[in-house]
C-alpha positions in Angstrom: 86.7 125.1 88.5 89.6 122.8 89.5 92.1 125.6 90.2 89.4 127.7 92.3 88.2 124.9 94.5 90.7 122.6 94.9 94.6 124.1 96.0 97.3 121.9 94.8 99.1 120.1 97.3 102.2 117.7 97.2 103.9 115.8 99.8 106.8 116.9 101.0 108.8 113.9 100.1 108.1 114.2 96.4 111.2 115.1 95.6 112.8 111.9 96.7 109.9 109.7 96.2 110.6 110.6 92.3 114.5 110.1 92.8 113.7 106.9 94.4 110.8 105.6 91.9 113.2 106.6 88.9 115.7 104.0 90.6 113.1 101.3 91.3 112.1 101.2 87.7 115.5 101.0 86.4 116.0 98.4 88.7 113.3 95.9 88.6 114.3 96.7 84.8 110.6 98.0 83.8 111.3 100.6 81.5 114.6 100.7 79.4 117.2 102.8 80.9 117.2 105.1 77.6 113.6 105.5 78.1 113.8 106.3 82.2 116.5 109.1 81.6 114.7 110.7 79.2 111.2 110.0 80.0 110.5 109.0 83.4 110.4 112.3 85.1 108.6 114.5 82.7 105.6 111.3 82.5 105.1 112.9 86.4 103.9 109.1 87.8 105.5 110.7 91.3 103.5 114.0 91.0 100.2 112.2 91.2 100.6 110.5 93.7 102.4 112.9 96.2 99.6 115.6 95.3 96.7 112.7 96.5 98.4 110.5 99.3 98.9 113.8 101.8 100.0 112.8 105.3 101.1 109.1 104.2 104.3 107.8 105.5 107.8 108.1 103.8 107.6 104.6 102.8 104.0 103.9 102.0 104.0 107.0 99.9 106.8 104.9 98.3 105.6 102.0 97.9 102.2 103.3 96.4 104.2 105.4 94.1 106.1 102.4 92.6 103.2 100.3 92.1 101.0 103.3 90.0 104.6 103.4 88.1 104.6 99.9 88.1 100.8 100.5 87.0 101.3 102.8 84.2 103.8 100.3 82.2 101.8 97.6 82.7 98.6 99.6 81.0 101.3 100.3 78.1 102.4 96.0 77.7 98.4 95.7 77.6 98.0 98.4 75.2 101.0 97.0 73.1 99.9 93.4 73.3 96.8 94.6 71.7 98.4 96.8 69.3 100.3 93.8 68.1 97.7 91.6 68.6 99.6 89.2 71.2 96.7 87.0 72.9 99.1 84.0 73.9 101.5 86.6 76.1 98.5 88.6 77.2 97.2 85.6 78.3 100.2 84.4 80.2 100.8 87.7 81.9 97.4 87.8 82.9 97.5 84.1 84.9 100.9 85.2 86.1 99.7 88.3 87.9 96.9 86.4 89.3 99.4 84.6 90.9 101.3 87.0 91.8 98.5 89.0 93.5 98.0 85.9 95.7 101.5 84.7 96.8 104.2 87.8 96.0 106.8 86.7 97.2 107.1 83.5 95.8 107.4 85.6 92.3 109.7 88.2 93.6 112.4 86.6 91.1 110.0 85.9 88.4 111.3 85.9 84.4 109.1 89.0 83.2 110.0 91.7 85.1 106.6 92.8 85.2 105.8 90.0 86.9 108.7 90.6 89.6 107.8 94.6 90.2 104.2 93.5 90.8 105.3 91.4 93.1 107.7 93.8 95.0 104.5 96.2 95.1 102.8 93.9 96.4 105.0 92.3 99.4 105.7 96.2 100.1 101.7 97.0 100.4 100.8 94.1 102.2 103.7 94.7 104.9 101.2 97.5 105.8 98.2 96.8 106.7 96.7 93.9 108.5 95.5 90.7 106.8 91.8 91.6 106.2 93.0 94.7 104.3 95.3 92.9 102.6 92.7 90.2 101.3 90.3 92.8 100.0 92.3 94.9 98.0 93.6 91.6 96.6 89.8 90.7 95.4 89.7 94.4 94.0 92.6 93.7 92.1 91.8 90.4 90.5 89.0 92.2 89.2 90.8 94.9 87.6 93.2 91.9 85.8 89.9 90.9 84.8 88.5 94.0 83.2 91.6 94.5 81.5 91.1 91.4 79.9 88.0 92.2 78.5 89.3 96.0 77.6 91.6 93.4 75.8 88.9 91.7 73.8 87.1 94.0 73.2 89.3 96.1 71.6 91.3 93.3 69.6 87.6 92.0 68.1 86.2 96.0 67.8 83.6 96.1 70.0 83.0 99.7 71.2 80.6 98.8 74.7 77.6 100.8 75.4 78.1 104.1 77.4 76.9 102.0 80.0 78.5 98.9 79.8 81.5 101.3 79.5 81.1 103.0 82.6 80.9 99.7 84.7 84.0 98.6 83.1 85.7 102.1 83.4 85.4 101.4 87.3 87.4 98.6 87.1 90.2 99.3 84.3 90.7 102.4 85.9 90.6 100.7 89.4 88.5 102.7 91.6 88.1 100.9 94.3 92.1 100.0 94.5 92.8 103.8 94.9 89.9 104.3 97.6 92.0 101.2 99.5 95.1 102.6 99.6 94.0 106.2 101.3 93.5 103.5 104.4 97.5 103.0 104.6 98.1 106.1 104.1 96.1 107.5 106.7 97.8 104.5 108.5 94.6 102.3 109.6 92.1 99.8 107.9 88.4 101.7 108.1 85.6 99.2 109.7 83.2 98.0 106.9 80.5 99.7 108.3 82.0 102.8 107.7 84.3 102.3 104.5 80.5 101.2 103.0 78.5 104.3 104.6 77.1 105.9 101.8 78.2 109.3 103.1 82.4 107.9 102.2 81.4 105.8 99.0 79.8 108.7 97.8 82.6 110.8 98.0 85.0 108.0 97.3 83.3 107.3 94.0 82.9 110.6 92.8 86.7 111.6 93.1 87.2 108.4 91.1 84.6 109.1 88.4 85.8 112.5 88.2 89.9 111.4 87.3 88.3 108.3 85.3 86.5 111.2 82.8 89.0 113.7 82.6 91.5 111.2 81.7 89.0 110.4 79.2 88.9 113.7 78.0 92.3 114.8 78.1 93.2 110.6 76.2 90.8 111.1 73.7 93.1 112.7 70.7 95.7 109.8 71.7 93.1 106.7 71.4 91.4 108.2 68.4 94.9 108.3 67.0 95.5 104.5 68.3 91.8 103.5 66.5 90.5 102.3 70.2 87.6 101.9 71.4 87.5 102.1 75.0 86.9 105.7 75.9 83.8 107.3 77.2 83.5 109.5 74.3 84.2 107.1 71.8 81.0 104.7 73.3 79.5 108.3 73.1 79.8 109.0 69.6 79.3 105.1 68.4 75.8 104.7 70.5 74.5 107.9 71.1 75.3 109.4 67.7 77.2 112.4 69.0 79.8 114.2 66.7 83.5 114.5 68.4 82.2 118.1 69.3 79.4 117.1 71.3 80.7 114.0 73.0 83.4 116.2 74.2 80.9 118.2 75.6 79.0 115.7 77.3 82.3 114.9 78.7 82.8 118.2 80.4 79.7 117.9 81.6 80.0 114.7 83.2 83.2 116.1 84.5 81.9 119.2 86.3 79.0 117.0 87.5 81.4 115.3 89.5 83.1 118.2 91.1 80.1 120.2 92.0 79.0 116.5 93.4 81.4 115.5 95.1 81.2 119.6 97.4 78.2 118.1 98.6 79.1 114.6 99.3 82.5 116.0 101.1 80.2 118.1 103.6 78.6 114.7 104.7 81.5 112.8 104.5 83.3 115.1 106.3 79.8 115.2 109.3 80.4 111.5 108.9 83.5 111.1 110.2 82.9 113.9 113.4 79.5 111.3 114.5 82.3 108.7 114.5 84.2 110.6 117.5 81.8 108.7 120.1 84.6 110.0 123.1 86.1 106.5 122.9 89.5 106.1 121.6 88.2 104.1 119.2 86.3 106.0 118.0 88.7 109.2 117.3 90.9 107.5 115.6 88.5 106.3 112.8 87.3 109.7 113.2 90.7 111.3 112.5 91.3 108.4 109.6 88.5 109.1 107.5 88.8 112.8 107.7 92.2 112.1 106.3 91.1 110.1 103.3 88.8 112.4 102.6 91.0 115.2 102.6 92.9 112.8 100.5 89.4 112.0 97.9 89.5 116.0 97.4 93.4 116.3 97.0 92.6 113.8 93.5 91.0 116.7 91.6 93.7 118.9 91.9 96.2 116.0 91.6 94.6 114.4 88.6 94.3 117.9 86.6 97.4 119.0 86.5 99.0 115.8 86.2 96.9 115.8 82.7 98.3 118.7 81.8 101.8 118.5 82.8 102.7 114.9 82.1 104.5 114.2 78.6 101.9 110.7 78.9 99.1 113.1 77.0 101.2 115.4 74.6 100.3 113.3 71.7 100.5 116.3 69.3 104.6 115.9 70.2 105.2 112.6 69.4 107.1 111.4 66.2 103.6 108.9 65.7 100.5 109.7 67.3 99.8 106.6 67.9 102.8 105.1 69.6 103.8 106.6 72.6 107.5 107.6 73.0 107.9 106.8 76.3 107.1 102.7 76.1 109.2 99.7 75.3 107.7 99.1 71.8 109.7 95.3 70.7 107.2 91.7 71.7 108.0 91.7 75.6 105.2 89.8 76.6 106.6 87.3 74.3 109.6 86.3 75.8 
């Protein structure tokens, strides 16, 4: 379905976007330089986001691309803090990012060098866009520090949430909403309330979201059934519904192709949307023109998100030395010192 309806695209820059991530990392000293040489390209952070951002500028392609890097080792220091059952760090980073979130550049130097390339990110994004953009995806984010804090205790006391409960949470932990915000930069202007909140775009918005939340799901579930976790859509699946592996799978795919065949629909009236916002004024072509390109953007995730589960070495569990630590991650107590 994905490979029929949705061409795979990637921005021209990708090929120095990936140079220039690979560098970043190394230098705010997020992954060990052992690990970057031998992992870094192959985990394709670059590839997903050059095959969803199309159109962005040079540099906010960049900067996007170093903060889902930035992104992706952070999800592993949460995953290892719960693997080796570090509350007090997780607890410290957590506070610390807050911070962060709020006042970058006063934590541009910080200790933890987590703490430092969030920052960077952050001053980088912010440069961007005005203040009012800036503010928002701020609240989005403290959210997503939130949920991951609860993704943190629920897994360390194991609770396995409803499927329900689970997909409200699954929003946030996979942050949603902080994705949606940053086709605005890219498309190089901050979308009017009224129309980032028309149901015709949050449709569409949401459904290219749920779509990359489920088949991550999917495509995870052998690695977090090998990690014992709990948070995974199949998992809440088999616990509360009292599906077998087979049949929450299933459901899964289901869900999946729900989404796609939803979100055809939802892109015709997104798409209708932004035309009716071309009042002749302009105004009114330009937010016309920016949320045809995000969009275009919402259906360049599918074809982003797929292959990026197929092609990056972050899902070839049935490779690693132990199924249930990944290769490519900084395994020793970071968070604790």
């Amino acid at each position: 379905m994905i490979e029929a309806a949705f061409p795979r695209q990637l921005h021209p820059y990708w090929p120095r976007l990936q140079e220039k991530t690979r560098t970043w990392l190394l230098e705010k000293r997020l992954m060990p330089a052992d690990k970057v040489e031998e992992y870094a390209d192959g985990l394709c952070y670059t590839d997903l986001m050059a095959g969803y951002y199309i159109g962005a500028p040079d540099e906010v392609l960049q900067a996007i691309a170093d903060y889902s890097a930035w992104f992706f080792v952070w999800d592993d220091r949460h995953d290892r803090d719960i693997v080796h059952y570090r509350p007090a760090a997780w607890r410290r980073l957590r506070f610390r990012l807050h911070a962060a979130l709020d006042a970058p550049k006063e934590h541009l130097h910080h200790g933890d060098p987590l703490v430092a390339g969030f920052a960077d990110s952050m001053v980088r994004l912010y440069s961007f866009m005005p203040r009012t953009w800036n503010m928002r995806f701020a609240r989005h984010f403290h959210a997503v520090i939130e949920a991951y804090d609860r993704e943190f205790r629920n897994r360390t006391e194991g609770i396995i949430p409803t499927v329900e409960e689970y997909l409200a949470l699954r929003r946030l932990t996979f942050a949603h909403w902080i994705w949606t915000d940053l086709l605005e930069p890219s498309a190089e202007l901050e979308l009017p309330d009224g129309v980032r909140k028309h149901p015709a775009y949050r449709r569409a918005a949401l459904l290219s979201q749920e779509f990359a939340a489920w088949y991550n799901d999917l495509c995870s579930l052998p690695k977090e059934i090998a990690g014992d976790e709990v948070h995974n859509l199949g998992i809440s699946l088999i616990k509360h519904e009292g599906l077998t592996l087979e049949e929450a799978v299933t459901e899964i795919r289901r869900r999946v192709e729900t989404c796609i065949s939803g979100f055809l629909d939802a892109e015709r009236l997104a798409l209708e949307f932004a035309d009716s916002l071309a009042d002749g004024t302009v105004r009114g072509k330009e937010i016309a023109a920016a949320v045809r390109a995000c969009v275009c953007n919402m259906r360049n995730w599918f074809s982003s998100v797929y292959w990026f589960h197929h092609e990056s070495g972050r899902y070839m569990v049935d490779s690693w030395d132990d199924r249930s630590t990944p290769p490519y991650v900084n395994n020793e107590a970071a968070g604790e010192k």
